[in-house]
N, CA, C and O atoms as a CHARMM CRD file, in Angstrom:
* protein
*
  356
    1    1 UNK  N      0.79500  -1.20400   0.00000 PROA 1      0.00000
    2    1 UNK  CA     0.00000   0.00000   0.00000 PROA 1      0.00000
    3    1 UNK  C      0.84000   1.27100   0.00000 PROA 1      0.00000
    4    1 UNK  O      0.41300   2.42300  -0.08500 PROA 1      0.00000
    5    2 UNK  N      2.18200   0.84700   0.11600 PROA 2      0.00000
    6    2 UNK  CA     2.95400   2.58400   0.10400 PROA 2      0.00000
    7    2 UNK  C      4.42200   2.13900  -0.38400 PROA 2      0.00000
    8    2 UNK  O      4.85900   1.00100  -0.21100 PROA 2      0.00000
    9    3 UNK  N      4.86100   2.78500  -0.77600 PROA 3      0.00000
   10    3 UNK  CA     6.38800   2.14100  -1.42700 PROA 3      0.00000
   11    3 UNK  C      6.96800   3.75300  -0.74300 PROA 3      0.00000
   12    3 UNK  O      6.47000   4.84500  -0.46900 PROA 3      0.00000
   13    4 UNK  N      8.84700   2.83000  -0.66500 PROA 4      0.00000
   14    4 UNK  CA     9.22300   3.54500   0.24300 PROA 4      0.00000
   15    4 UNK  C     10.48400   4.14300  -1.17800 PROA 4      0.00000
   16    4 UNK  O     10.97700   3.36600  -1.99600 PROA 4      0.00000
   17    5 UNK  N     10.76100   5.66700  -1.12800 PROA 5      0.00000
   18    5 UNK  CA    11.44700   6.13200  -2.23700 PROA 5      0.00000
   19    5 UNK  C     12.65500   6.61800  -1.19500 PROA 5      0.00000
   20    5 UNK  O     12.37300   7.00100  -0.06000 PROA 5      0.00000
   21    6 UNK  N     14.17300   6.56000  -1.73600 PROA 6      0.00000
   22    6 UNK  CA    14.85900   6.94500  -1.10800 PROA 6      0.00000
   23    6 UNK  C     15.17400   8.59000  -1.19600 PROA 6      0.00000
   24    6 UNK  O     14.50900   9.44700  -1.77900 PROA 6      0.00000
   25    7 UNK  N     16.48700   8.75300  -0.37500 PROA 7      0.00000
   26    7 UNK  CA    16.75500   9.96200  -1.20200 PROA 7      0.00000
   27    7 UNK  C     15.87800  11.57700  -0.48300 PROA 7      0.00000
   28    7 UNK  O     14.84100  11.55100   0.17900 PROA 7      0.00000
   29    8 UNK  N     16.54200  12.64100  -0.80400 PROA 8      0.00000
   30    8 UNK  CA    15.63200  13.78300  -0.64400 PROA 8      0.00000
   31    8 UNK  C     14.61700  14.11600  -1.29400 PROA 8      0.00000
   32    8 UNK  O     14.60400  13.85200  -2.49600 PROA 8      0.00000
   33    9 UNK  N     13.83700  14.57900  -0.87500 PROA 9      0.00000
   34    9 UNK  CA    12.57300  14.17300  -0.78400 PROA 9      0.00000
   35    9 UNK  C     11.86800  12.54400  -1.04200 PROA 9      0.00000
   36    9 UNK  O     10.81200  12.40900  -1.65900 PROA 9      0.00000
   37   10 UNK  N     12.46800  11.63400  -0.59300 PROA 10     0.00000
   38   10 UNK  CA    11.71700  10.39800  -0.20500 PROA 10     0.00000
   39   10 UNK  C     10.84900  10.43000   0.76600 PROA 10     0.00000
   40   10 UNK  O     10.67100  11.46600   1.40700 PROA 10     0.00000
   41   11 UNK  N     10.18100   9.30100   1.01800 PROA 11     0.00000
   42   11 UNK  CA     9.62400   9.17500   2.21500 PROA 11     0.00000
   43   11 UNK  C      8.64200   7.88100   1.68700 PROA 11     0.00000
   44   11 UNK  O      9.19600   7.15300   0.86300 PROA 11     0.00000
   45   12 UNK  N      7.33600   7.53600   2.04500 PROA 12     0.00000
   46   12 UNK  CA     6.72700   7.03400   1.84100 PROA 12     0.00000
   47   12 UNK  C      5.20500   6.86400   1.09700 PROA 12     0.00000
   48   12 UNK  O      4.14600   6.67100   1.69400 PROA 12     0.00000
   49   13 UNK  N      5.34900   6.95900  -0.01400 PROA 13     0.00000
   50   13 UNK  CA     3.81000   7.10000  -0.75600 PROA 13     0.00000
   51   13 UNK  C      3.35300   6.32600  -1.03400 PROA 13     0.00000
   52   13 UNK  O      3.99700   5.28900  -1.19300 PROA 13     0.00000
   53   14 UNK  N      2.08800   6.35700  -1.24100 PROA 14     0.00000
   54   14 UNK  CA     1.02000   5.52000  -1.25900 PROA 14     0.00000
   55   14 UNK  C      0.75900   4.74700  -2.36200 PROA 14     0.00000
   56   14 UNK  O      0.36600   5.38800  -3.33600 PROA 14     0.00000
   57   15 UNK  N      0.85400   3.62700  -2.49000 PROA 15     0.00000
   58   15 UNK  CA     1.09900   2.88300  -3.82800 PROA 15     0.00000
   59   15 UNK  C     -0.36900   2.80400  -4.72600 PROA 15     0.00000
   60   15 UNK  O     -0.32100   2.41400  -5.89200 PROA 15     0.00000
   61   16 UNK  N     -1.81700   3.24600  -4.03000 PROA 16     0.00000
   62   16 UNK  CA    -2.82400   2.83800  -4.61300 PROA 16     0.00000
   63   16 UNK  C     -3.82200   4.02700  -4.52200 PROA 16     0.00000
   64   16 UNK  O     -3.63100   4.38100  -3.35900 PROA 16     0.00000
   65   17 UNK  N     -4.61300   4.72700  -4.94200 PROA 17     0.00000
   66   17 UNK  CA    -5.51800   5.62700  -4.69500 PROA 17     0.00000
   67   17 UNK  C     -6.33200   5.62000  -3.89800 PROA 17     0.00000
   68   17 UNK  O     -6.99100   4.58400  -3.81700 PROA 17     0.00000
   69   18 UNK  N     -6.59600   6.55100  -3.12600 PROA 18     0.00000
   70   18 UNK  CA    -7.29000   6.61600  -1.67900 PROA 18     0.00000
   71   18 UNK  C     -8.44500   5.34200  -1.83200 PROA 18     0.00000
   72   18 UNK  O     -8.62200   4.47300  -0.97800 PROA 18     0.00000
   73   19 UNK  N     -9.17600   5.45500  -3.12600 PROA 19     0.00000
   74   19 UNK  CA   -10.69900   5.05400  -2.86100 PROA 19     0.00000
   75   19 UNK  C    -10.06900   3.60100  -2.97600 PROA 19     0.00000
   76   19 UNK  O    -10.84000   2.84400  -3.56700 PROA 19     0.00000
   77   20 UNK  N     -8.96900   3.04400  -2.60500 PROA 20     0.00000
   78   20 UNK  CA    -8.59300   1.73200  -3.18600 PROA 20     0.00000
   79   20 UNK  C     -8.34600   1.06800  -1.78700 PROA 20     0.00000
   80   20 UNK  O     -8.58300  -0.12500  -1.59800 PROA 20     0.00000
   81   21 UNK  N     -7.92500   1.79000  -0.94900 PROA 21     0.00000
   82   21 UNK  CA    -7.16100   1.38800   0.51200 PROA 21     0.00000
   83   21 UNK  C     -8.44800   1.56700   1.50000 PROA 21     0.00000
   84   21 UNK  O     -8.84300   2.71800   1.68200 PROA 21     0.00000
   85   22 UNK  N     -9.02400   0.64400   2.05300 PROA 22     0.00000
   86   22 UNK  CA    -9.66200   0.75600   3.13000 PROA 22     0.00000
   87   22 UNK  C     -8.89400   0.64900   4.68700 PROA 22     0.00000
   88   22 UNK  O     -7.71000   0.32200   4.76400 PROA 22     0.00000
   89   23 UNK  N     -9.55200   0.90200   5.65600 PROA 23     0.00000
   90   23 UNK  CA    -8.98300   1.26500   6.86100 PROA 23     0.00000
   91   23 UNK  C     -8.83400  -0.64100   7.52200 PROA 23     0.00000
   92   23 UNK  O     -8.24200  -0.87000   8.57600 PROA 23     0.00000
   93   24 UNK  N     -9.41200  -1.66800   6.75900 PROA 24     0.00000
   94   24 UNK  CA    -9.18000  -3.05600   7.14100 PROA 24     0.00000
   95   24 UNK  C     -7.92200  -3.58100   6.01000 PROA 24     0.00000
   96   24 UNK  O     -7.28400  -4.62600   6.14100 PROA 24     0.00000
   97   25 UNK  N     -7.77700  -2.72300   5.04800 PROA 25     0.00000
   98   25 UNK  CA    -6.60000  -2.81500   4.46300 PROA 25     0.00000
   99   25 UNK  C     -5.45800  -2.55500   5.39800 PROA 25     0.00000
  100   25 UNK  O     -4.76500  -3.55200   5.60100 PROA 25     0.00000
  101   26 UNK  N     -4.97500  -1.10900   6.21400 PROA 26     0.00000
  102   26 UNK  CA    -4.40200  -0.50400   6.90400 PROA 26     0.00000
  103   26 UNK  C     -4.30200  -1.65300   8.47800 PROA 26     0.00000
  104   26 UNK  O     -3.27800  -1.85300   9.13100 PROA 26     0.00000
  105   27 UNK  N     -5.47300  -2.15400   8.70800 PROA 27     0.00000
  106   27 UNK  CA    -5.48900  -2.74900   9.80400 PROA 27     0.00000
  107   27 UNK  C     -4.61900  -3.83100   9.57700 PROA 27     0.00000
  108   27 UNK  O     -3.48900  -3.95600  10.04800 PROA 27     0.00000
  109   28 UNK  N     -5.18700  -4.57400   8.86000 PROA 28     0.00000
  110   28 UNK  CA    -4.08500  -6.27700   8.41500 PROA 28     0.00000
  111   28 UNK  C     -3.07800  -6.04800   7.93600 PROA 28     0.00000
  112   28 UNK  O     -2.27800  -6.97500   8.06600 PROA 28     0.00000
  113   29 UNK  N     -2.40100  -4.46700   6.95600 PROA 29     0.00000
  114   29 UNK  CA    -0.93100  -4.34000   7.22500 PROA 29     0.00000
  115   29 UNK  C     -0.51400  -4.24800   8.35700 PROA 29     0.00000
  116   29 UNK  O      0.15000  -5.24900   8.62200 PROA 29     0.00000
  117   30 UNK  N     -0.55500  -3.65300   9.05500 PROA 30     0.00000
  118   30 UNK  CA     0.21900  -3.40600  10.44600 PROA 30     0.00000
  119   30 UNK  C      0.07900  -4.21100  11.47700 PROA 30     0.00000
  120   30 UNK  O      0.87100  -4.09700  12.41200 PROA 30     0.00000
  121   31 UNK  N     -1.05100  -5.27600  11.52000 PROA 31     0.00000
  122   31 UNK  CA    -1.18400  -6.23400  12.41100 PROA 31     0.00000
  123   31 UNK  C     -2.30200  -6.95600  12.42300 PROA 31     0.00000
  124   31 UNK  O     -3.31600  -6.43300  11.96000 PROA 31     0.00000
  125   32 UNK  N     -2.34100  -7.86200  12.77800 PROA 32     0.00000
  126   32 UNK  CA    -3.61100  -8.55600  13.21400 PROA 32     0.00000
  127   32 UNK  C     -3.78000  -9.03600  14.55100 PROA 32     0.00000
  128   32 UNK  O     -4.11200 -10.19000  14.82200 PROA 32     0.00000
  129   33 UNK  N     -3.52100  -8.04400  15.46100 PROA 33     0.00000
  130   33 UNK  CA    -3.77300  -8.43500  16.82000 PROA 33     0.00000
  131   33 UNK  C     -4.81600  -8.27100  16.95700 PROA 33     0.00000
  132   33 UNK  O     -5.49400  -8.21700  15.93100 PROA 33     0.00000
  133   34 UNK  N     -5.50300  -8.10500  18.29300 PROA 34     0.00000
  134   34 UNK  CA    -6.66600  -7.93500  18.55700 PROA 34     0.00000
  135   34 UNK  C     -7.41300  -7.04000  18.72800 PROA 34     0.00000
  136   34 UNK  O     -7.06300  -6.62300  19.83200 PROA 34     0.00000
  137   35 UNK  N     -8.56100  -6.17900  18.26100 PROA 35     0.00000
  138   35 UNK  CA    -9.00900  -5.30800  18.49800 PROA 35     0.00000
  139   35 UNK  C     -9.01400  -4.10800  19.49100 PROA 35     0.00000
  140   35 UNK  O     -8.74600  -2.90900  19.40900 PROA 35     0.00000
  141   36 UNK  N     -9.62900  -5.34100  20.90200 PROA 36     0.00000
  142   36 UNK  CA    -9.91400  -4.82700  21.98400 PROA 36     0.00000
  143   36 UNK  C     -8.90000  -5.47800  22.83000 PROA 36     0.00000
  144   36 UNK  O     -8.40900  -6.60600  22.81500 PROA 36     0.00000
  145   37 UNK  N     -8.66900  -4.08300  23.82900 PROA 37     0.00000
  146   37 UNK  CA    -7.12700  -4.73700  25.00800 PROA 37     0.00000
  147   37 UNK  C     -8.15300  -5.13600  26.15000 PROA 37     0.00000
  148   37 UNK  O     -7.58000  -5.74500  27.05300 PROA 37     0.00000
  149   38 UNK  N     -9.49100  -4.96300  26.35700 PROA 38     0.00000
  150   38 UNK  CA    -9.49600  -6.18700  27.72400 PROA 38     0.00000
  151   38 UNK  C    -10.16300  -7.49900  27.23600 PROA 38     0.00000
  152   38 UNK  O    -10.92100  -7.84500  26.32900 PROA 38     0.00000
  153   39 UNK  N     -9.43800  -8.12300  28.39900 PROA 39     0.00000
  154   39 UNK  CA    -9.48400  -9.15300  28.25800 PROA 39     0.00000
  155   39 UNK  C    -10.31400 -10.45700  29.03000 PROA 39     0.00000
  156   39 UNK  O    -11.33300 -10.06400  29.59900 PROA 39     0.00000
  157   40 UNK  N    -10.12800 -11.53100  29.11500 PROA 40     0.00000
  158   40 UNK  CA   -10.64700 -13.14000  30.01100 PROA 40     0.00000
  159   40 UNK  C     -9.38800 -12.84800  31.43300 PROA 40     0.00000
  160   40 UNK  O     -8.23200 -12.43000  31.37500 PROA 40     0.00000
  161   41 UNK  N    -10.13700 -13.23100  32.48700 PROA 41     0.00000
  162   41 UNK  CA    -9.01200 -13.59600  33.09400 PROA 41     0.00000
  163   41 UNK  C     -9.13200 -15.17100  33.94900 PROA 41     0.00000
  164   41 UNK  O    -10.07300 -15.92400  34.20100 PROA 41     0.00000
  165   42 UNK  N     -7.73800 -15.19400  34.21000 PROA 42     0.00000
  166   42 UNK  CA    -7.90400 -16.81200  34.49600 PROA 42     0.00000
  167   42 UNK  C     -7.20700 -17.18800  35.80600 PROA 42     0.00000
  168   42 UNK  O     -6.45000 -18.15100  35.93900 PROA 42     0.00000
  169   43 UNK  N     -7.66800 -16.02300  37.07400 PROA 43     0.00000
  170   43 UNK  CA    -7.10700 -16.29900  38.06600 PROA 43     0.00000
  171   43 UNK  C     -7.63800 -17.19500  39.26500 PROA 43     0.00000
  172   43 UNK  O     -7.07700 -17.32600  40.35300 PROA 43     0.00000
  173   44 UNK  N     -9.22100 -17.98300  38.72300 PROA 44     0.00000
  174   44 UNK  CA    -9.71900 -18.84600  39.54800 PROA 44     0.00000
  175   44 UNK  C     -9.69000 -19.71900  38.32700 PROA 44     0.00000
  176   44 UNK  O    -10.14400 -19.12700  37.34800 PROA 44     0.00000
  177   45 UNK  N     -9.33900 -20.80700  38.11500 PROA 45     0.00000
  178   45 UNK  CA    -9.45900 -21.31000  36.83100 PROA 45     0.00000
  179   45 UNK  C    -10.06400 -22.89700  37.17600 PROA 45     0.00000
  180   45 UNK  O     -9.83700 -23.82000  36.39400 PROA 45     0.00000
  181   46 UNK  N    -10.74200 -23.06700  38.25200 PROA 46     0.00000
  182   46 UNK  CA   -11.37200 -24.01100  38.62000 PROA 46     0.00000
  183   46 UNK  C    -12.77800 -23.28100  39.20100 PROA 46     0.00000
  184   46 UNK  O    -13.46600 -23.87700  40.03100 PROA 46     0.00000
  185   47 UNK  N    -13.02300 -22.40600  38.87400 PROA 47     0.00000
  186   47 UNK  CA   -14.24200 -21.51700  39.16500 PROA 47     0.00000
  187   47 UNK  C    -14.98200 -21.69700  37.83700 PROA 47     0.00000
  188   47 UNK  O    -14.56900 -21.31200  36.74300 PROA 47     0.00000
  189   48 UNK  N    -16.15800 -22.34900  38.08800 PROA 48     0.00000
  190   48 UNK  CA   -17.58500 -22.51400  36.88800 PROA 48     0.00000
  191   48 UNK  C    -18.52500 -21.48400  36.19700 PROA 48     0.00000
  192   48 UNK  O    -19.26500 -21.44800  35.21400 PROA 48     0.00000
  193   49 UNK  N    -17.99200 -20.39800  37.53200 PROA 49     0.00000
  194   49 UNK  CA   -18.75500 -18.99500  37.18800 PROA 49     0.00000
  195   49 UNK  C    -17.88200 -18.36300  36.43500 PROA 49     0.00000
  196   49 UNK  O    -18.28000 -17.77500  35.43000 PROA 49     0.00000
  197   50 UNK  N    -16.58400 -18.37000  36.77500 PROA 50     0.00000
  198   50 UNK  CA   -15.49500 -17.64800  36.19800 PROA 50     0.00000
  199   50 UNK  C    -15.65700 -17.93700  34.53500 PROA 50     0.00000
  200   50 UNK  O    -15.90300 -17.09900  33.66700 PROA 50     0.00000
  201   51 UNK  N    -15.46600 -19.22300  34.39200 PROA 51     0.00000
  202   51 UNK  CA   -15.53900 -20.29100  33.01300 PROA 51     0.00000
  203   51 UNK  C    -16.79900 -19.33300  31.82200 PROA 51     0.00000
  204   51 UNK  O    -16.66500 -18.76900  30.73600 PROA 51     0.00000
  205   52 UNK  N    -17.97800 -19.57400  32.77300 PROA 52     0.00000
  206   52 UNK  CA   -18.83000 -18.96500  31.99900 PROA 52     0.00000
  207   52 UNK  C    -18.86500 -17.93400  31.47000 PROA 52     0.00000
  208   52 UNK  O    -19.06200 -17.71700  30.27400 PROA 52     0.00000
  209   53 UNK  N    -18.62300 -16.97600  32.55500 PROA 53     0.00000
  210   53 UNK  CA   -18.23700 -15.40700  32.53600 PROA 53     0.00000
  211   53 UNK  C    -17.31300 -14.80500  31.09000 PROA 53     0.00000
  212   53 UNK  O    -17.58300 -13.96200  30.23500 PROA 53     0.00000
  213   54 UNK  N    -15.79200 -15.94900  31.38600 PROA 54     0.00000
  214   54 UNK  CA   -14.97700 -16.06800  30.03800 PROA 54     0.00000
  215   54 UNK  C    -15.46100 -16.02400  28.94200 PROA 54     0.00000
  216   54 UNK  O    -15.32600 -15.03900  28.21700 PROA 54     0.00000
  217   55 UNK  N    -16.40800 -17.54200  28.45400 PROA 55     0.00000
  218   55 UNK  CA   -16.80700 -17.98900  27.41200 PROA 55     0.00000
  219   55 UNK  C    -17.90600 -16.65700  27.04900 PROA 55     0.00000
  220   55 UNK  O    -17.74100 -16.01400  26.01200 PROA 55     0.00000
  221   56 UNK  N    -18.62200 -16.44700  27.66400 PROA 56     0.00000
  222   56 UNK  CA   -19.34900 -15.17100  27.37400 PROA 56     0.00000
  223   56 UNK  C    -18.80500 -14.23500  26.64400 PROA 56     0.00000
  224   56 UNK  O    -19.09200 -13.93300  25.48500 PROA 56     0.00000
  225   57 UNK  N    -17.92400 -13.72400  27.41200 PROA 57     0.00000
  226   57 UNK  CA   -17.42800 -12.22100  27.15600 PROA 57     0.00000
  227   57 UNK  C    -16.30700 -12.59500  25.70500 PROA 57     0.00000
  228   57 UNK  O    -15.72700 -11.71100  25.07500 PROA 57     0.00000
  229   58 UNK  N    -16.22000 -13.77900  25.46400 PROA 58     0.00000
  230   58 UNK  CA   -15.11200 -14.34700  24.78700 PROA 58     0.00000
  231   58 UNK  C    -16.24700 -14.28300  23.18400 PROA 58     0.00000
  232   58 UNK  O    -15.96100 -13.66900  22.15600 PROA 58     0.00000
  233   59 UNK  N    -17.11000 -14.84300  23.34800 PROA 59     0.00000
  234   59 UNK  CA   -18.29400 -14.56500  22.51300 PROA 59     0.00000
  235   59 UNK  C    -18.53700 -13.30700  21.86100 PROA 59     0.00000
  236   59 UNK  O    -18.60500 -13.07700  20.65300 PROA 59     0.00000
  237   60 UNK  N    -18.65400 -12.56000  22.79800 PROA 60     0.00000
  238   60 UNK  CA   -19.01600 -10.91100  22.41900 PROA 60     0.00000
  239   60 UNK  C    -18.21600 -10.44700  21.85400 PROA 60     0.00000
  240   60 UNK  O    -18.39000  -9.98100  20.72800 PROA 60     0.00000
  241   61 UNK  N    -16.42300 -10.43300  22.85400 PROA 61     0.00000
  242   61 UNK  CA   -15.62000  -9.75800  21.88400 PROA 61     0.00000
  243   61 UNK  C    -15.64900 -10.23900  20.48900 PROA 61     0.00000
  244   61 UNK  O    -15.98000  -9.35900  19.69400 PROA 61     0.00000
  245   62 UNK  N    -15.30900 -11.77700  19.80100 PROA 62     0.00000
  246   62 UNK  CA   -15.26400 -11.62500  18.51700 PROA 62     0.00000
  247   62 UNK  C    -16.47000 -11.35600  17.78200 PROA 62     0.00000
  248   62 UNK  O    -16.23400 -11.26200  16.57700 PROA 62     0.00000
  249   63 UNK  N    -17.72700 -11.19200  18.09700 PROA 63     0.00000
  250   63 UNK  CA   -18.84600 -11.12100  17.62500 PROA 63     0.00000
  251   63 UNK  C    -18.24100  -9.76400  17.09200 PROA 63     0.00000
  252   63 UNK  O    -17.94300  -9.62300  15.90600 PROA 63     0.00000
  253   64 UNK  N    -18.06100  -8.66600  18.14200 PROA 64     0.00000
  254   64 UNK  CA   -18.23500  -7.56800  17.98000 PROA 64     0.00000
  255   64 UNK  C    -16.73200  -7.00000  17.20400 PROA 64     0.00000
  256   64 UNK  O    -16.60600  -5.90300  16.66000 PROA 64     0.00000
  257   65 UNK  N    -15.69200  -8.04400  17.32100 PROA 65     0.00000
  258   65 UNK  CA   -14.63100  -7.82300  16.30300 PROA 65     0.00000
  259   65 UNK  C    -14.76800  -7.95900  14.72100 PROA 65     0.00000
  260   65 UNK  O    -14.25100  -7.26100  13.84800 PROA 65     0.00000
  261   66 UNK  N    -15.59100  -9.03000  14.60900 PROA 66     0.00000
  262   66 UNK  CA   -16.26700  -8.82800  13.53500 PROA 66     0.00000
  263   66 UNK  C    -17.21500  -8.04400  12.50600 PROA 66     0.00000
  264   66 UNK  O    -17.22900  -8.03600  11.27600 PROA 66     0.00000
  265   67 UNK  N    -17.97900  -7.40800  13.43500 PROA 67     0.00000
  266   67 UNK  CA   -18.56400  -6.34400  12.94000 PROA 67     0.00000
  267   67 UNK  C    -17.30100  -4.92500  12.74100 PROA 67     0.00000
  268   67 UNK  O    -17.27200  -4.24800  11.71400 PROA 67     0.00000
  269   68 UNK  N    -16.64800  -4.76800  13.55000 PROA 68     0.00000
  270   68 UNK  CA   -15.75300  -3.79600  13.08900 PROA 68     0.00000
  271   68 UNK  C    -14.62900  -4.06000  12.17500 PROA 68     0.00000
  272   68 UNK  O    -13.91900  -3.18800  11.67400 PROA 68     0.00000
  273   69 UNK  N    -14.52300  -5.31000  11.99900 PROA 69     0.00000
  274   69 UNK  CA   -13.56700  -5.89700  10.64100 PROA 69     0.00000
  275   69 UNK  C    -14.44300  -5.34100   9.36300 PROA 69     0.00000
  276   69 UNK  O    -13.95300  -4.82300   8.36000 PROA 69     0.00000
  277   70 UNK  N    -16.07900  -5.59300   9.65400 PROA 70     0.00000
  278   70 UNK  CA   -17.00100  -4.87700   8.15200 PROA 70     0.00000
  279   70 UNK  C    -16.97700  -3.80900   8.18600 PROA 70     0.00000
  280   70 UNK  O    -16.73400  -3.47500   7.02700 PROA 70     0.00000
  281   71 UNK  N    -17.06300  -3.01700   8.73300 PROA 71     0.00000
  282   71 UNK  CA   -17.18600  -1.65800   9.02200 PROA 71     0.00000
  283   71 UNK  C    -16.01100  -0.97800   8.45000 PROA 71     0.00000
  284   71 UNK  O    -16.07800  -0.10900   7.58000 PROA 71     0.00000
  285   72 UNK  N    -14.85500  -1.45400   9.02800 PROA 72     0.00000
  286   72 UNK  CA   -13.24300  -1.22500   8.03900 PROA 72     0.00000
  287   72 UNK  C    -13.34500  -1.74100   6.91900 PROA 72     0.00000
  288   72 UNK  O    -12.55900  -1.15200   6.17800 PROA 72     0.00000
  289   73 UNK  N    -13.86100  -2.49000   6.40400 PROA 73     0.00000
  290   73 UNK  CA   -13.91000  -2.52700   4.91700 PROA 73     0.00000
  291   73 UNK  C    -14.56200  -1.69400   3.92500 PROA 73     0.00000
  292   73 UNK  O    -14.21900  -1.53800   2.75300 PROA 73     0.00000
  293   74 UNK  N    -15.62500  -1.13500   4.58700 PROA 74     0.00000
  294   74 UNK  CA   -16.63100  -0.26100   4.05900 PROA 74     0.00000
  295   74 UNK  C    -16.06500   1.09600   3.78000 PROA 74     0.00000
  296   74 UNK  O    -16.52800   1.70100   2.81400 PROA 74     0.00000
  297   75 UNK  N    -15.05500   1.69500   4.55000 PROA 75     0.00000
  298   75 UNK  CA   -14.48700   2.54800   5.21200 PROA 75     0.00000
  299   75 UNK  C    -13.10200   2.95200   4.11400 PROA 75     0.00000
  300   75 UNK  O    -12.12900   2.19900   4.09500 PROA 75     0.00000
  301   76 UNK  N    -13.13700   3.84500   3.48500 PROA 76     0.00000
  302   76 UNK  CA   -11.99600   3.66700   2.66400 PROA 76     0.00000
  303   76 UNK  C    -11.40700   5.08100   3.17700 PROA 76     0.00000
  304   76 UNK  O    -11.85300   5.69600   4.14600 PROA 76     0.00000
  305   77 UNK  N    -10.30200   5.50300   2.34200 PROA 77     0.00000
  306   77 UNK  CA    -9.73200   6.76000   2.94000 PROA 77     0.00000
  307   77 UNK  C     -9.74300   7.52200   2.00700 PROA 77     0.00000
  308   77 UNK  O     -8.88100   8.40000   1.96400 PROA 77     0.00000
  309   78 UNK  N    -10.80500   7.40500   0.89600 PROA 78     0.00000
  310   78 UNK  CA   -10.84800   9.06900   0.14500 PROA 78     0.00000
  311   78 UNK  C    -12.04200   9.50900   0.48800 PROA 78     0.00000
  312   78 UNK  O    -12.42100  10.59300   0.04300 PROA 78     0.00000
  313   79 UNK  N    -13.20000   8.43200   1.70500 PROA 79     0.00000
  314   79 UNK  CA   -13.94200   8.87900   2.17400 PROA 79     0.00000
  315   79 UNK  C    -13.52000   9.68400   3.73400 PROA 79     0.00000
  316   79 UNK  O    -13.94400  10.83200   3.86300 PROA 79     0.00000
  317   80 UNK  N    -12.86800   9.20300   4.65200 PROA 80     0.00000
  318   80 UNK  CA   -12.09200   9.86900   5.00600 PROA 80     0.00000
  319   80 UNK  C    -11.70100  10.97600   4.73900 PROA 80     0.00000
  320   80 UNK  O    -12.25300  11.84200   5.41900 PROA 80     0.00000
  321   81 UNK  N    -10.95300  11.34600   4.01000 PROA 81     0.00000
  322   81 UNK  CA   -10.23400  12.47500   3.89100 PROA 81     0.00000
  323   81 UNK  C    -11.72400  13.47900   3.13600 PROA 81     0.00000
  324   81 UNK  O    -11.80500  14.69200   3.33200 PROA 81     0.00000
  325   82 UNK  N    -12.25100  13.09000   2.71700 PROA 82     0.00000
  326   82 UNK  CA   -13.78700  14.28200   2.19900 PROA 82     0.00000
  327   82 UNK  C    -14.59200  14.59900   3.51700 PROA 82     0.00000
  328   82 UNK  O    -15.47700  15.45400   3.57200 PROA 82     0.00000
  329   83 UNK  N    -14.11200  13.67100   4.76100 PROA 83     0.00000
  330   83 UNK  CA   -15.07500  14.19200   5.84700 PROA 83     0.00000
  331   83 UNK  C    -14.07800  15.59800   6.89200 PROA 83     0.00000
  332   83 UNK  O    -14.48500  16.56600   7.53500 PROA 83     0.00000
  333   84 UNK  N    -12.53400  15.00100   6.58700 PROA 84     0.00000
  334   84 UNK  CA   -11.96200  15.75500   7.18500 PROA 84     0.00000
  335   84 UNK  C    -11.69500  16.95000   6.69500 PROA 84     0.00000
  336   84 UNK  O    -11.32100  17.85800   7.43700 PROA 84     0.00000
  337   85 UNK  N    -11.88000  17.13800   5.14500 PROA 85     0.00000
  338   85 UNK  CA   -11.68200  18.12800   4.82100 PROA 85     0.00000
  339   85 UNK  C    -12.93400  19.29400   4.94700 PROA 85     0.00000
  340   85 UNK  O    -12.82400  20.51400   4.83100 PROA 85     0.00000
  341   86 UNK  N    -14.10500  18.52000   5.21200 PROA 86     0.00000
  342   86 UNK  CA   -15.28100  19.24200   5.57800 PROA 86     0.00000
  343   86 UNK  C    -14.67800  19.75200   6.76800 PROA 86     0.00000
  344   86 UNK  O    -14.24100  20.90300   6.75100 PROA 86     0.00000
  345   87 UNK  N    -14.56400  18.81500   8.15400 PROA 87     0.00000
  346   87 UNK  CA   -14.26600  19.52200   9.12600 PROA 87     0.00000
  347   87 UNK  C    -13.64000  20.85100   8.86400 PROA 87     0.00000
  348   87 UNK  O    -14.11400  21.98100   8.97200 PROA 87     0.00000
  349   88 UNK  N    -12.40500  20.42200   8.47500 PROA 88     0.00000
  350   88 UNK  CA   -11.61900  22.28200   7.99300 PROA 88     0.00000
  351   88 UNK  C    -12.79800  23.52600   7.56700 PROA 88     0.00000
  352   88 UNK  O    -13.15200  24.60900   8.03300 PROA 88     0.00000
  353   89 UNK  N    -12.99600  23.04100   6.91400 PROA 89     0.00000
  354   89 UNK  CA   -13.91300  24.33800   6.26200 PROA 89     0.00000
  355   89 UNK  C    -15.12700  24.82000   7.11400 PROA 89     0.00000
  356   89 UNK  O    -15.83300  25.74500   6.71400 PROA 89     0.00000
């Protein structure tokens, strides 16, 4: 998505046109960790309530990682940049 040019005035440009790069493009270059930083914890780990509690919340997060994986796809950055440039004005 960006090729790197050496030299003065190098730096890094964008190999594809805004309306081409979505923000789940941007996401899966730079990583595929996890969305959200909280987390399960597993400090009674013979606890049934605990278990459930996990599996629950373990549910939701990717449910809801998923929906923001679509949402970044939808999401490109020459739409972006037409909202920010509204802001300015």
């Amino acid at each position: 998505y960006v090729n790197a040019v050496k030299g003065h005035g190098g730096g890094w440009p964008l190999a594809k046109p805004l309306h081409c790069i979505t923000l789940l493009d941007i996401h899966r270059s730079l990583s595929e960790a996890s969305l959200f930083t909280i987390g399960l914890t597993d400090e009674h780990t013979n606890c049934p309530i605990e278990k459930a509690v996990n599996l629950a919340i373990d549910d939701v997060l990717h449910e809801a990682g998923q929906l923001v994986l679509r949402r970044f796809a939808e999401v490109t950055l020459d739409k972006l940049a037409v909202e920010y440039a509204a802001k300015l004005s």
